[in-house]
C-alpha positions in Angstrom: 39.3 168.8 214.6 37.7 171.0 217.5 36.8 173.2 215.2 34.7 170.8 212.8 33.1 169.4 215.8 32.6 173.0 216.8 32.0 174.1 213.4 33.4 177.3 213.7 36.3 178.6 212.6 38.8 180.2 215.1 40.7 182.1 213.1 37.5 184.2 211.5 34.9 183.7 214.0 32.3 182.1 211.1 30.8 179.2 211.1 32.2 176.5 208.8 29.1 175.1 207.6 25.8 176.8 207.3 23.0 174.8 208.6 20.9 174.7 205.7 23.7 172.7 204.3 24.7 170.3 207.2 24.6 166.8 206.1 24.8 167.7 202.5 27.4 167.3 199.7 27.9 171.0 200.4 28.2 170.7 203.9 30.9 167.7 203.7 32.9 169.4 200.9 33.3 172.7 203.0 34.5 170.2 206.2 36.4 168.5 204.0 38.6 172.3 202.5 38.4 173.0 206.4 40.3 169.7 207.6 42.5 170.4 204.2 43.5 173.8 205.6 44.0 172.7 209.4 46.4 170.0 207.8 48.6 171.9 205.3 49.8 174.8 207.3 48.5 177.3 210.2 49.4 180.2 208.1 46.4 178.5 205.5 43.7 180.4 207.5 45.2 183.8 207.3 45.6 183.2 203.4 42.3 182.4 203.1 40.8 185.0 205.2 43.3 187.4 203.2 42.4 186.4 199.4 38.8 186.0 200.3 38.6 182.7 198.9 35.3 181.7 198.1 34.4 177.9 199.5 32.1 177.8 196.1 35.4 177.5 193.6 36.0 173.7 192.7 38.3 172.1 195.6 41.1 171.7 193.0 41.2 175.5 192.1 40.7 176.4 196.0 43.5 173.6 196.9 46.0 174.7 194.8 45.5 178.5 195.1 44.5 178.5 199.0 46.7 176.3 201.6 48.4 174.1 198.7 49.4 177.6 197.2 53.5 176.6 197.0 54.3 179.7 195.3 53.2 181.8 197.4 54.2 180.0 200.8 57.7 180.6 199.2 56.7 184.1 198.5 56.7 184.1 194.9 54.1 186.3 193.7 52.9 187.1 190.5 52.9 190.6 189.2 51.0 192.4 186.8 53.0 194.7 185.0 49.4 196.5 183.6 48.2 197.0 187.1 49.7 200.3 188.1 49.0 201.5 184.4 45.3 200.5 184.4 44.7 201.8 187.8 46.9 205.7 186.8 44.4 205.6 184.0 41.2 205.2 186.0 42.4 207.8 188.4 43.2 210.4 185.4 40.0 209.5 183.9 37.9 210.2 187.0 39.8 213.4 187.8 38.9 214.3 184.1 35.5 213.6 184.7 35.4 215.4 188.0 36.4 218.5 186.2 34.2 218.0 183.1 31.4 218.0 185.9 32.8 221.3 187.7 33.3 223.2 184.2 29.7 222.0 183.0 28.1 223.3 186.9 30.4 226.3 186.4 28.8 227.3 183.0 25.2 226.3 184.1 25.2 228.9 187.5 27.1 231.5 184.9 24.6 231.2 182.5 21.7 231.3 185.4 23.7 234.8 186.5 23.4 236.4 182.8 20.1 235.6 182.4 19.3 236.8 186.1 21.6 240.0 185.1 20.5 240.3 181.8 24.1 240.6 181.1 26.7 238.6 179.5 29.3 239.6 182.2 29.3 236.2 184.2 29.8 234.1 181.1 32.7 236.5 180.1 33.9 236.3 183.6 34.5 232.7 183.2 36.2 232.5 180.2 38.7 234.9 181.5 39.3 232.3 184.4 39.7 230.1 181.9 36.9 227.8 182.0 36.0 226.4 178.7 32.6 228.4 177.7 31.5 226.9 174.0 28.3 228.0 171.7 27.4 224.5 172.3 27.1 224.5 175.7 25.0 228.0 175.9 22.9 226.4 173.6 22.3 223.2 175.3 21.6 225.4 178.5 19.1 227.3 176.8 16.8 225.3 175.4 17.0 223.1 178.8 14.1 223.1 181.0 15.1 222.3 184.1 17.8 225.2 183.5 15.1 227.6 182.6 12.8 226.3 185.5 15.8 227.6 188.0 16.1 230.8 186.4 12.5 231.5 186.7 13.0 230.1 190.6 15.6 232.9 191.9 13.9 235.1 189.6 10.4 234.6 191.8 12.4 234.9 195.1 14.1 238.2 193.9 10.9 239.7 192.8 8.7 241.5 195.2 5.9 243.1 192.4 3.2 241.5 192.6 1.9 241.6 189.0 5.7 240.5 188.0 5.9 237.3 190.4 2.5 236.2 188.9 4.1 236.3 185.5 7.0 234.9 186.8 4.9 231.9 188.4 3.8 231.3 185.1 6.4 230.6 183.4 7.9 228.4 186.0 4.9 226.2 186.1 5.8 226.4 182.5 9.0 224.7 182.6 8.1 222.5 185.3 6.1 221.0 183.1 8.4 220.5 180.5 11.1 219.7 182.5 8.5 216.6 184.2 7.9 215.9 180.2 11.4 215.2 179.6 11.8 213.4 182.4 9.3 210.7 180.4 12.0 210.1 177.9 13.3 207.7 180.3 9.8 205.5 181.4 9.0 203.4 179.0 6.0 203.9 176.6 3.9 200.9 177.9 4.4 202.1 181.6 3.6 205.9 181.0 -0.5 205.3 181.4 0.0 202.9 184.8 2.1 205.9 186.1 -0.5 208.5 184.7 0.4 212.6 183.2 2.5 212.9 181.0 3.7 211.3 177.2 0.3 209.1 176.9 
């Protein structure tokens, strides 16, 4: 009862009912689970506090699966026999995924390196590690801009000729360009002259 009058609860530290909703149906409904809690058991509080119940559930549902939850104050608990299969198969799939992402950046700085080298040697490299190199992939890396805009980056900051790293700059402004292009594919058409450049 202290804590209504108080209206905080002692347990968590939070106030019971939110002043934007004292004196309303709200207000009286969340006094009223509070009272319910105080009255069925003292362990009540920790359940709550440990299942995160949420006050907005109907008072039924919260009744019967908060403090009123019989099963579980005679530690019966329902187990899902899916759970520990779901949750091996979301771990498998992100480590997959990890890896696809690690082979795919693996490929992309190899590919940089040939280029760079003028050489097929870091691609071949790869393969011999194992890494999964397809036709695909090279091709796909190729034709990318933002790929070809970082080759043409190191390429400038291992240049020193002067005539060379003009060229060079050329091209990268090149790709740059194409590479912001591309990146209109995802703004809608209607927004494209608000934003202004490219794909009007």
């Amino acid at each position: 009862m202290g804590e209504l009058l108080a209206n905080r609860d002692s347990f968590t530290g939070r106030t019971i009912v939110p002043e934007r909703l004292k004196g309303t149906a709200q207000g009286r409904e969340l006094q009223i689970r509070k009272a319910l809690e105080n009255i069925a058991t003292p362990y009540a509080q920790y359940i709550r506090a440990a299942r995160a119940l949420e006050p907005e559930q109907p008072l039924r549902q919260w009744a019967l699966k908060g403090p009123f939850d019989v099963q579980r104050g005679l530690g019966i608990r329902e187990v899902d026999p899916y759970q520990v299969a779901r949750q091996r198969f979301y771990e498998q799939l992100e480590q997959a995924q990890e890896q696809y992402r690690q082979i795919r950046a693996d490929v992309e700085e190899a590919w940089i390196e040939a280029v760079l080298q003028g050489s097929w040697q870091p691609i071949y490299a790869l393969a011999q590690r194992g890494v999964p190199v397809t036709q695909d992939m090279l091709q796909r890396l190729q034709e990318s801009p933002r790929v070809n805009a970082e080759i043409y980056r190191r390429a400038l900051r291992r240049e020193m000729d002067p005539a060379r790293r003009q060229l060079l700059e050329q091209y990268l402004r090149y790709w740059q360009q194409m590479e912001a292009h591309e990146s209109w594919r995802d703004v809608p058409v209607l927004m494209r002259p608000q934003v202004g450049g490219w794909g009007r």
